[in-house]
C-alpha positions in Angstrom: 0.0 0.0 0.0 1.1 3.5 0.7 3.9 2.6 2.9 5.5 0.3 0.7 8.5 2.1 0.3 9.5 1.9 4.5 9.0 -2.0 3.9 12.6 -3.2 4.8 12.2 -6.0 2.4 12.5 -3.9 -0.2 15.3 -2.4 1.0 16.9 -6.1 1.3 16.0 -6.4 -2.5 17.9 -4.1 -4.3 21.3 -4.9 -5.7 24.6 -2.1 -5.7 25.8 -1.0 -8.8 29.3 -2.2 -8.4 31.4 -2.9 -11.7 34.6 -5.3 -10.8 37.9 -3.7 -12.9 40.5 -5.5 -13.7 43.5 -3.9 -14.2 45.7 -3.7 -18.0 48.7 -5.5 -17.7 50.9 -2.9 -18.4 49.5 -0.9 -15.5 51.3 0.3 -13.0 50.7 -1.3 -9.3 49.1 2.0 -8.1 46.9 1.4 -10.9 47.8 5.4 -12.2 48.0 6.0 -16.0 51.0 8.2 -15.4 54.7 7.3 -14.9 56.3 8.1 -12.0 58.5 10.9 -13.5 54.8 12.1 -15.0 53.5 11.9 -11.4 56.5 14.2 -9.7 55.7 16.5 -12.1 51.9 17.1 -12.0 52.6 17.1 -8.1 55.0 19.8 -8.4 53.2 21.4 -11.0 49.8 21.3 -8.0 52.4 22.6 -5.2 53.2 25.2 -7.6 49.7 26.4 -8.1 49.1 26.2 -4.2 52.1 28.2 -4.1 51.6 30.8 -6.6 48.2 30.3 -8.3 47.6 29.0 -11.5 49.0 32.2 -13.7 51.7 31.3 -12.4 52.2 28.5 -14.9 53.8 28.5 -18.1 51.9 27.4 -21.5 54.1 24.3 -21.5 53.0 23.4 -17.5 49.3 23.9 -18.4 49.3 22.1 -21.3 51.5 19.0 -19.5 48.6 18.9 -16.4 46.1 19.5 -19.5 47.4 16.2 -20.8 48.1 14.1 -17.8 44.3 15.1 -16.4 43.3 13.9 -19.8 45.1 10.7 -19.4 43.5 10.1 -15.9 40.5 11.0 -17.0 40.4 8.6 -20.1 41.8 5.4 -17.5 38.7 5.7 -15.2 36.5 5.5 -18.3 
């Protein structure tokens, strides 16, 4: 009836939404898609901008964080 959705049964029902991922061979253990040289960087790049801001950056630093976000982004699919 109108209570139907407090029935703890239902609750009991419902399934999560879990996908299992296995990971690429060629991935690293921390399962990152960056190296570890591309990892120093974009963290040194980060303390930079919590340093100085983000015009603080050169062309060349944005566009490497562009990419490597791109390249996380792409892995987590």
């Amino acid at each position: 009836g109108q209570f139907a959705f407090f029935d703890p049964r239902r609750w009991l029902k419902r399934k999560p939404n879990l996908r299992v991922r296995h990971p690429d061979p060629g991935e690293s253990s921390t399962g990152s898609p960056l190296s570890a040289r591309e990892q120093a960087r974009m963290d040194q790049l980060l303390q930079k901008i919590q340093d100085d801001g983000q015009d603080s950056l050169t062309a060349e630093e944005q566009q490497f964080l562009a990419d490597a976000s791109r390249k996380i982004r792409e892995r987590r699919g």
